[in-house]
C-alpha positions as CSV (number, residue, x, y, z in Angstrom):
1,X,-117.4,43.9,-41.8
2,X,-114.4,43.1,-44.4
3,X,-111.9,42.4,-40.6
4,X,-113.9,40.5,-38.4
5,X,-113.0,37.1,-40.0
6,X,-109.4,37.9,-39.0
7,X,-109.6,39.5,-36.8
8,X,-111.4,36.8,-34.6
9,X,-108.7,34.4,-35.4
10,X,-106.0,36.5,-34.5
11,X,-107.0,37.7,-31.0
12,X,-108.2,34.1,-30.5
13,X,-104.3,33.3,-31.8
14,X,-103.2,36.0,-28.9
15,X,-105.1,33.7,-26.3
16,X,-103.6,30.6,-27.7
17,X,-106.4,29.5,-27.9
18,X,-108.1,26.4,-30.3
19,X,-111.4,27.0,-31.7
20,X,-112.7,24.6,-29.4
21,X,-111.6,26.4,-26.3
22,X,-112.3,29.6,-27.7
23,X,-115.9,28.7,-28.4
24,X,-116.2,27.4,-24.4
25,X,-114.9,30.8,-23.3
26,X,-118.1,32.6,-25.6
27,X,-120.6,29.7,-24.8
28,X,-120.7,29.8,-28.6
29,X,-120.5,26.2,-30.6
30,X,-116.5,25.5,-32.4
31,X,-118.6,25.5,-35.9
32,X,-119.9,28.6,-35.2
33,X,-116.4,30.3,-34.6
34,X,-114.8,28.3,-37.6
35,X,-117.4,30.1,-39.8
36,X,-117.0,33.5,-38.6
37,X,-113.3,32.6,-39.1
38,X,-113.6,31.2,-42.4
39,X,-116.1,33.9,-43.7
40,X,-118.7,31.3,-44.3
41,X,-121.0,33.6,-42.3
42,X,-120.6,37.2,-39.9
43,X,-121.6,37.2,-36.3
44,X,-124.7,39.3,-35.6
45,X,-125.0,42.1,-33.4
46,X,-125.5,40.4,-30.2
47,X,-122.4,37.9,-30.9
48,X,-120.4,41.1,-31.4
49,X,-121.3,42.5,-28.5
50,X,-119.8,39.1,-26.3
51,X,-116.9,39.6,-28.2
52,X,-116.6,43.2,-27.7
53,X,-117.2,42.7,-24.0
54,X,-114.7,39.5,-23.6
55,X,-111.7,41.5,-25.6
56,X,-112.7,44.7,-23.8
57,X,-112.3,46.1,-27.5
58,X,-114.7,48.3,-28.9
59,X,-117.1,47.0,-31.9
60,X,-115.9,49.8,-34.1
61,X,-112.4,48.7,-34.0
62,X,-113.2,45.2,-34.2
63,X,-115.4,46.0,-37.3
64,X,-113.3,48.3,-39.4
65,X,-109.5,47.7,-38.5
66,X,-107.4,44.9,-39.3
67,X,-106.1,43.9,-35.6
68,X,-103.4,41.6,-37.3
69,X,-100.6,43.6,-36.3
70,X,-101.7,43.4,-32.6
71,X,-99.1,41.2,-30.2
72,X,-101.4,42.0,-26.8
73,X,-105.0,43.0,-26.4
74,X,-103.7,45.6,-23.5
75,X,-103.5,48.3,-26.9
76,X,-104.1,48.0,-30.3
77,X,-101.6,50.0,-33.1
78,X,-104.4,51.3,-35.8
79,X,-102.5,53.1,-38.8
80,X,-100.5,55.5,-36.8
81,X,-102.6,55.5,-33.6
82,X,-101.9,53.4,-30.8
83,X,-105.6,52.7,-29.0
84,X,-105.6,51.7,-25.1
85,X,-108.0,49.4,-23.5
86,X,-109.2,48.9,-20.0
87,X,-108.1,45.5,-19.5
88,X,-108.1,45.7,-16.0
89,X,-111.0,45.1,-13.4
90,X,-111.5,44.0,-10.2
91,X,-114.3,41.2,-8.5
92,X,-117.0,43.5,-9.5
93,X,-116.0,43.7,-12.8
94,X,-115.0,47.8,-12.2
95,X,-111.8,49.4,-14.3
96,X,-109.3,49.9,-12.3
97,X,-106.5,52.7,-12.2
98,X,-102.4,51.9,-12.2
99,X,-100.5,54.0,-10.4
100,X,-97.1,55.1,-11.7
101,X,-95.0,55.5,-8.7
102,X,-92.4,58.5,-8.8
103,X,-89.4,56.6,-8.4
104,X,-90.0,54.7,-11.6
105,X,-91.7,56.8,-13.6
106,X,-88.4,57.6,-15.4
107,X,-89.0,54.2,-16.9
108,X,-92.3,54.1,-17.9
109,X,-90.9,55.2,-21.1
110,X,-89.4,52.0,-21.4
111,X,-91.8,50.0,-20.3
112,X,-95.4,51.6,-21.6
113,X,-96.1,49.5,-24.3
114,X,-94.7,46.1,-22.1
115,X,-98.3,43.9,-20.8
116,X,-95.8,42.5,-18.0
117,X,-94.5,46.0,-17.0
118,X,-98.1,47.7,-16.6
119,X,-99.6,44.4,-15.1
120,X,-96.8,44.8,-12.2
121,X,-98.2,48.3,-11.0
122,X,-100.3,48.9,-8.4
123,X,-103.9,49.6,-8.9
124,X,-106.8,51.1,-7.6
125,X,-110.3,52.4,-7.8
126,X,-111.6,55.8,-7.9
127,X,-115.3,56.7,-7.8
128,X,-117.1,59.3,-10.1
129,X,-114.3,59.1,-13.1
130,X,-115.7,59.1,-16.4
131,X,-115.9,56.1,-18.6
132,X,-111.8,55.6,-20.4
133,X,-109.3,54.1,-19.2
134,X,-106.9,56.0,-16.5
135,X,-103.7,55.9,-15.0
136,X,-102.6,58.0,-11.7
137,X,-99.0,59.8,-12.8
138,X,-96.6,61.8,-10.4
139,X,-95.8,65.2,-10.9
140,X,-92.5,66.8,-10.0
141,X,-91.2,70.0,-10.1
142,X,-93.1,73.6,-10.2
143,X,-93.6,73.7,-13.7
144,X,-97.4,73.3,-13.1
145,X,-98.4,75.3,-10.0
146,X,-100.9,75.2,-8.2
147,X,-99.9,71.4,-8.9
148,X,-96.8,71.0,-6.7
149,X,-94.1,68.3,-6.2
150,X,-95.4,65.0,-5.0
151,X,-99.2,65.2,-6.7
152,X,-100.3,63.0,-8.7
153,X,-102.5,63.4,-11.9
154,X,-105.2,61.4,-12.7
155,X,-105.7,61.4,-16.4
156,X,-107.9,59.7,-19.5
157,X,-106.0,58.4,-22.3
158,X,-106.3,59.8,-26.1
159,X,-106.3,57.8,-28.5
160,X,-106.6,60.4,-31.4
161,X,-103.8,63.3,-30.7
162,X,-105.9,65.3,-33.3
163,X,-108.2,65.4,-30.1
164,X,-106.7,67.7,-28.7
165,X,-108.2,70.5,-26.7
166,X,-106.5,73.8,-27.2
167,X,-105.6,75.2,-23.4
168,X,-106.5,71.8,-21.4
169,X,-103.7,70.2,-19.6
170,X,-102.3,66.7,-20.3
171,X,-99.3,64.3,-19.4
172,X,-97.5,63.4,-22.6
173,X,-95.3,60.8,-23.2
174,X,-92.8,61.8,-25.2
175,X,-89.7,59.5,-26.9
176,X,-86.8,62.4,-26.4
177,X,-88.4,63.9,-22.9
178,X,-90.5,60.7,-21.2
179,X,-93.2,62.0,-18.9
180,X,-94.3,66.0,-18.9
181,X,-97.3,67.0,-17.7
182,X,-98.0,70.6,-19.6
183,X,-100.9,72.8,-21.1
184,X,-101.4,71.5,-24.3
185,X,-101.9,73.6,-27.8
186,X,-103.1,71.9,-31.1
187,X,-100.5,73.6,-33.8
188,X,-100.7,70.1,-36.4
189,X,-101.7,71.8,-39.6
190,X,-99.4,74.9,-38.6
191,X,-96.2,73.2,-37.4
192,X,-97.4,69.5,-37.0
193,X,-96.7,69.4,-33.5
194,X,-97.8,70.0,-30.2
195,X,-96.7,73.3,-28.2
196,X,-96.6,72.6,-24.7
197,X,-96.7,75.1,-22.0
198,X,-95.8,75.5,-17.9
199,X,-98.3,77.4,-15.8
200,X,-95.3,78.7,-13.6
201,X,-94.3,81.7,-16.4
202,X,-90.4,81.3,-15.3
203,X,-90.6,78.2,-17.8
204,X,-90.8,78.8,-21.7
205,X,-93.2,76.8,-24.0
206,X,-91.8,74.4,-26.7
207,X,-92.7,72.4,-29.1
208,X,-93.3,68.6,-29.3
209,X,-93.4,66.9,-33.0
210,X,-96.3,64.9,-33.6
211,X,-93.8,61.9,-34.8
212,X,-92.3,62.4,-30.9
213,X,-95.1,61.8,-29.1
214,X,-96.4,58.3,-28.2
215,X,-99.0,58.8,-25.5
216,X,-101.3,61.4,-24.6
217,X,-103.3,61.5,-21.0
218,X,-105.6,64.7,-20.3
219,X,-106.9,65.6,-17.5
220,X,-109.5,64.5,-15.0
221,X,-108.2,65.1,-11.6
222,X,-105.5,65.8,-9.0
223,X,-104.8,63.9,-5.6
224,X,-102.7,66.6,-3.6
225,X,-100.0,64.9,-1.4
226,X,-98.9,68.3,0.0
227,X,-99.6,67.9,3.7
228,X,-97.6,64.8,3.7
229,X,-93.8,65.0,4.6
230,X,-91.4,63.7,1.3
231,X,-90.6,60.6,3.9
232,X,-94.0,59.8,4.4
233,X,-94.8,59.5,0.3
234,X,-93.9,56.2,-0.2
235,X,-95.8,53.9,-2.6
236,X,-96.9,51.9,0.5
237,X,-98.8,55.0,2.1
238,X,-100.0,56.5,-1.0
239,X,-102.0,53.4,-1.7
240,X,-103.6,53.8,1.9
241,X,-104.3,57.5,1.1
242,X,-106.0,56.6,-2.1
243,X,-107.9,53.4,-0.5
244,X,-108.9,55.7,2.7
245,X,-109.4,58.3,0.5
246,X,-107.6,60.4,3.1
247,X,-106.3,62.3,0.5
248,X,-107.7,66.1,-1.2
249,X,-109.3,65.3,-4.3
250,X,-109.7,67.9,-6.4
251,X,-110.6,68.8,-9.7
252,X,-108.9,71.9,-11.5
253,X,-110.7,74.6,-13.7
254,X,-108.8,74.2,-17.1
Protein backbone atom coordinates (compact mmCIF):
# COMPACT_ATOMS: atom_id res chain seq x y z
CA UNK A 1 0.00 0.00 0.00
CA UNK A 2 3.16 2.15 -1.18
CA UNK A 3 0.02 5.41 -1.88
CA UNK A 4 -2.18 5.47 0.95
CA UNK A 5 0.19 7.67 3.12
CA UNK A 6 -0.33 10.30 0.43
CA UNK A 7 -2.72 9.87 -0.65
CA UNK A 8 -4.80 10.41 2.66
CA UNK A 9 -3.09 13.60 3.06
CA UNK A 10 -3.85 14.85 -0.17
CA UNK A 11 -7.68 14.28 -0.42
CA UNK A 12 -7.73 15.39 3.23
CA UNK A 13 -5.67 18.71 1.62
CA UNK A 14 -8.77 18.77 -1.15
CA UNK A 15 -11.22 19.13 1.99
CA UNK A 16 -9.01 21.68 3.66
CA UNK A 17 -9.16 20.01 6.13
CA UNK A 18 -6.54 19.74 9.44
CA UNK A 19 -5.93 16.45 10.84
CA UNK A 20 -7.96 17.25 13.64
CA UNK A 21 -11.07 17.96 11.65
CA UNK A 22 -10.37 15.23 9.36
CA UNK A 23 -10.23 12.67 12.14
CA UNK A 24 -13.93 14.12 13.58
CA UNK A 25 -15.28 13.54 10.05
CA UNK A 26 -13.89 9.52 10.33
CA UNK A 27 -14.62 9.30 14.19
CA UNK A 28 -11.00 8.27 14.00
CA UNK A 29 -8.38 9.90 16.77
CA UNK A 30 -5.82 13.02 15.00
CA UNK A 31 -2.87 10.46 15.99
CA UNK A 32 -4.23 7.97 14.23
CA UNK A 33 -4.50 9.91 10.85
CA UNK A 34 -1.00 11.63 11.51
CA UNK A 35 0.43 8.00 11.41
CA UNK A 36 -1.34 6.74 8.41
CA UNK A 37 0.03 10.11 7.02
CA UNK A 38 3.37 9.85 8.21
CA UNK A 39 3.72 6.03 7.43
CA UNK A 40 4.28 5.26 10.96
CA UNK A 41 1.61 2.61 10.47
CA UNK A 42 -1.25 1.54 7.42
CA UNK A 43 -4.99 1.58 8.13
CA UNK A 44 -6.56 -1.84 8.18
CA UNK A 45 -9.23 -3.16 6.15
CA UNK A 46 -12.11 -1.81 8.03
CA UNK A 47 -10.43 1.80 8.23
CA UNK A 48 -10.18 1.60 4.41
CA UNK A 49 -13.42 0.81 3.90
CA UNK A 50 -14.67 4.39 5.97
CA UNK A 51 -12.38 5.97 3.76
CA UNK A 52 -13.48 4.41 0.73
CA UNK A 53 -17.03 5.10 1.63
CA UNK A 54 -16.46 8.88 2.79
CA UNK A 55 -14.37 9.74 -0.63
CA UNK A 56 -16.87 7.57 -2.59
CA UNK A 57 -13.38 6.27 -4.08
CA UNK A 58 -12.88 2.79 -4.61
CA UNK A 59 -10.13 0.92 -2.33
CA UNK A 60 -8.27 -0.21 -5.31
CA UNK A 61 -7.57 3.24 -6.42
CA UNK A 62 -6.87 4.38 -3.14
CA UNK A 63 -4.38 1.50 -2.62
CA UNK A 64 -2.44 1.44 -5.90
CA UNK A 65 -2.57 4.98 -7.52
CA UNK A 66 -0.86 7.98 -6.44
CA UNK A 67 -4.13 10.53 -6.26
CA UNK A 68 -1.58 13.52 -5.96
CA UNK A 69 -2.37 14.88 -9.14
CA UNK A 70 -6.18 15.04 -8.13
CA UNK A 71 -7.64 18.84 -7.79
CA UNK A 72 -11.46 17.43 -6.96
CA UNK A 73 -12.66 14.09 -5.69
CA UNK A 74 -15.69 14.41 -8.47
CA UNK A 75 -12.82 12.28 -10.91
CA UNK A 76 -9.55 11.09 -10.51
CA UNK A 77 -6.81 11.37 -13.67
CA UNK A 78 -4.82 7.77 -13.22
CA UNK A 79 -1.91 7.54 -15.91
CA UNK A 80 -3.97 8.38 -18.99
CA UNK A 81 -7.37 7.48 -17.60
CA UNK A 82 -9.60 9.87 -16.18
CA UNK A 83 -11.93 7.69 -13.44
CA UNK A 84 -15.49 9.17 -12.48
CA UNK A 85 -17.13 8.83 -9.12
CA UNK A 86 -20.65 9.01 -7.87
CA UNK A 87 -20.28 11.93 -5.70
CA UNK A 88 -23.72 12.63 -5.74
CA UNK A 89 -26.71 11.24 -3.43
CA UNK A 90 -29.65 12.22 -2.16
CA UNK A 91 -31.28 11.97 1.83
CA UNK A 92 -31.20 8.32 1.47
CA UNK A 93 -27.89 8.17 0.59
CA UNK A 94 -29.01 6.92 -3.33
CA UNK A 95 -26.70 8.11 -6.57
CA UNK A 96 -28.22 10.24 -8.33
CA UNK A 97 -28.37 11.05 -12.22
CA UNK A 98 -27.49 14.75 -13.90
CA UNK A 99 -29.26 15.56 -16.66
CA UNK A 100 -27.62 17.41 -19.52
CA UNK A 101 -30.18 19.57 -20.95
CA UNK A 102 -30.21 19.91 -24.89
CA UNK A 103 -29.72 23.45 -25.05
CA UNK A 104 -26.42 23.24 -23.25
CA UNK A 105 -25.10 20.31 -24.15
CA UNK A 106 -22.91 22.02 -26.73
CA UNK A 107 -21.01 23.06 -23.58
CA UNK A 108 -20.53 20.26 -21.75
CA UNK A 109 -17.41 19.99 -23.59
CA UNK A 110 -16.31 22.91 -21.83
CA UNK A 111 -17.46 22.30 -18.69
CA UNK A 112 -17.13 18.22 -18.06
CA UNK A 113 -14.25 18.22 -16.04
CA UNK A 114 -15.59 21.72 -14.01
CA UNK A 115 -17.04 20.32 -10.10
CA UNK A 116 -19.13 23.74 -10.21
CA UNK A 117 -20.43 23.12 -13.83
CA UNK A 118 -21.81 19.40 -13.09
CA UNK A 119 -22.95 20.36 -9.43
CA UNK A 120 -25.29 23.12 -11.32
CA UNK A 121 -27.31 20.34 -13.34
CA UNK A 122 -30.29 18.98 -12.49
CA UNK A 123 -30.60 15.60 -11.02
CA UNK A 124 -32.58 12.70 -10.54
CA UNK A 125 -33.19 9.24 -9.60
CA UNK A 126 -33.98 6.29 -11.67
CA UNK A 127 -34.89 2.79 -10.26
CA UNK A 128 -33.32 -0.63 -11.42
CA UNK A 129 -29.96 1.03 -13.00
CA UNK A 130 -26.96 -0.84 -12.34
CA UNK A 131 -24.33 0.09 -9.87
CA UNK A 132 -21.80 3.19 -11.83
CA UNK A 133 -22.33 6.30 -12.01
CA UNK A 134 -24.79 7.82 -14.85
CA UNK A 135 -25.70 10.89 -16.54
CA UNK A 136 -29.03 11.30 -18.78
CA UNK A 137 -27.70 12.99 -22.39
CA UNK A 138 -29.97 14.40 -25.25
CA UNK A 139 -29.91 13.03 -28.55
CA UNK A 140 -30.50 14.99 -31.66
CA UNK A 141 -30.69 14.27 -35.04
CA UNK A 142 -31.52 10.84 -36.91
CA UNK A 143 -28.24 9.46 -36.86
CA UNK A 144 -29.38 6.83 -34.33
CA UNK A 145 -32.93 5.62 -35.26
CA UNK A 146 -35.09 4.20 -33.66
CA UNK A 147 -33.64 6.87 -31.18
CA UNK A 148 -35.15 10.09 -32.46
CA UNK A 149 -34.67 13.88 -31.80
CA UNK A 150 -35.46 14.89 -28.39
CA UNK A 151 -34.53 11.36 -26.40
CA UNK A 152 -32.42 11.17 -24.03
CA UNK A 153 -29.76 8.48 -23.23
CA UNK A 154 -29.10 7.19 -20.08
CA UNK A 155 -25.64 5.87 -19.92
CA UNK A 156 -22.70 4.27 -17.47
CA UNK A 157 -19.48 5.85 -17.63
CA UNK A 158 -16.06 3.89 -18.74
CA UNK A 159 -13.34 4.45 -17.24
CA UNK A 160 -11.11 2.08 -19.28
CA UNK A 161 -11.74 2.90 -23.25
CA UNK A 162 -9.90 -0.48 -23.72
CA UNK A 163 -13.50 -1.59 -22.39
CA UNK A 164 -15.00 -1.36 -25.03
CA UNK A 165 -17.60 -3.57 -26.41
CA UNK A 166 -17.46 -4.18 -30.11
CA UNK A 167 -21.19 -3.24 -31.62
CA UNK A 168 -22.65 -1.64 -28.22
CA UNK A 169 -23.68 1.88 -28.49
CA UNK A 170 -22.18 4.74 -26.38
CA UNK A 171 -22.15 8.65 -26.14
CA UNK A 172 -18.54 9.83 -26.57
CA UNK A 173 -17.14 12.88 -25.68
CA UNK A 174 -14.87 13.84 -28.01
CA UNK A 175 -12.28 17.23 -28.02
CA UNK A 176 -12.76 18.09 -32.04
CA UNK A 177 -16.76 16.79 -32.18
CA UNK A 178 -18.17 17.27 -28.23
CA UNK A 179 -21.10 14.94 -27.71
CA UNK A 180 -21.99 11.92 -30.39
CA UNK A 181 -23.81 9.26 -29.43
CA UNK A 182 -22.72 6.25 -32.02
CA UNK A 183 -22.20 2.35 -32.22
CA UNK A 184 -18.96 1.88 -31.07
CA UNK A 185 -15.97 -0.56 -32.61
CA UNK A 186 -12.71 -1.34 -30.66
CA UNK A 187 -9.90 -0.81 -33.68
CA UNK A 188 -6.88 0.27 -30.75
CA UNK A 189 -4.22 -2.17 -31.78
CA UNK A 190 -5.28 -1.84 -35.55
CA UNK A 191 -5.57 2.00 -35.95
CA UNK A 192 -5.63 3.12 -32.24
CA UNK A 193 -8.90 4.54 -32.40
CA UNK A 194 -12.36 4.15 -32.11
CA UNK A 195 -14.65 3.75 -35.39
CA UNK A 196 -17.92 5.08 -34.66
CA UNK A 197 -20.96 4.20 -36.61
CA UNK A 198 -24.86 5.71 -37.22
CA UNK A 199 -27.68 3.19 -37.25
CA UNK A 200 -29.48 5.39 -40.00
CA UNK A 201 -27.11 3.88 -43.14
CA UNK A 202 -27.43 7.50 -44.98
CA UNK A 203 -24.57 8.41 -42.42
CA UNK A 204 -20.85 7.00 -42.96
CA UNK A 205 -18.74 5.65 -40.00
CA UNK A 206 -15.46 7.45 -39.00
CA UNK A 207 -12.92 7.19 -36.99
CA UNK A 208 -12.17 8.76 -33.45
CA UNK A 209 -8.34 8.70 -32.20
CA UNK A 210 -7.88 7.32 -28.95
CA UNK A 211 -5.84 10.69 -27.96
CA UNK A 212 -9.38 12.53 -29.06
CA UNK A 213 -11.56 11.10 -26.86
CA UNK A 214 -12.05 12.12 -23.25
CA UNK A 215 -15.19 10.46 -22.07
CA UNK A 216 -16.94 7.40 -22.82
CA UNK A 217 -20.73 6.62 -21.56
CA UNK A 218 -22.44 3.20 -22.84
CA UNK A 219 -25.49 2.34 -22.72
CA UNK A 220 -28.16 1.45 -20.30
CA UNK A 221 -31.34 2.98 -21.33
CA UNK A 222 -33.48 5.37 -23.41
CA UNK A 223 -36.40 7.86 -22.11
CA UNK A 224 -38.40 8.49 -25.45
CA UNK A 225 -39.78 12.13 -25.50
CA UNK A 226 -41.56 11.52 -28.86
CA UNK A 227 -45.12 12.02 -27.96
CA UNK A 228 -44.27 15.33 -26.57
CA UNK A 229 -44.57 18.50 -28.87
CA UNK A 230 -40.69 20.32 -29.31
CA UNK A 231 -42.50 23.30 -27.05
CA UNK A 232 -43.45 21.14 -24.51
CA UNK A 233 -39.57 19.63 -23.94
CA UNK A 234 -38.35 22.07 -21.84
CA UNK A 235 -36.04 21.26 -18.90
CA UNK A 236 -38.88 22.16 -16.50
CA UNK A 237 -41.22 19.33 -17.88
CA UNK A 238 -38.70 16.76 -18.59
CA UNK A 239 -37.83 16.71 -14.93
CA UNK A 240 -41.67 16.12 -14.20
CA UNK A 241 -41.67 13.31 -16.82
CA UNK A 242 -38.71 11.70 -15.21
CA UNK A 243 -40.06 12.33 -11.47
CA UNK A 244 -43.74 11.02 -12.65
CA UNK A 245 -42.17 8.68 -14.65
CA UNK A 246 -44.73 9.62 -17.23
CA UNK A 247 -42.26 8.94 -19.70
CA UNK A 248 -41.53 5.37 -22.07
CA UNK A 249 -38.63 3.75 -20.55
CA UNK A 250 -37.10 1.48 -22.57
CA UNK A 251 -34.21 -0.45 -22.95
CA UNK A 252 -32.74 -1.26 -26.57
CA UNK A 253 -31.38 -4.76 -27.83
CA UNK A 254 -27.66 -3.82 -28.70
Amino acid sequence: MKHIQSNIKHLRSLKKFSQERFAEELKWTRSMVGSYEEGRSEPPIDRLIELSNYFDIPIDILVKNDLRGAKDTSFIEVGNKRVLFPITVNEANEDLIEIIPAKASAGYLQGYADPEYIEQLQKIKLPFLPTGTHRAFPISGDSMLPVKDGSFIVAKFVDNVNDVKNGRTYVVLTKSDGLVYKRVYNKIEEKNSLELHSDNKMYQPFDVKIEDVIELWEFTCCINTQEYDADELKLSSIMNMFQELKIELESIKK
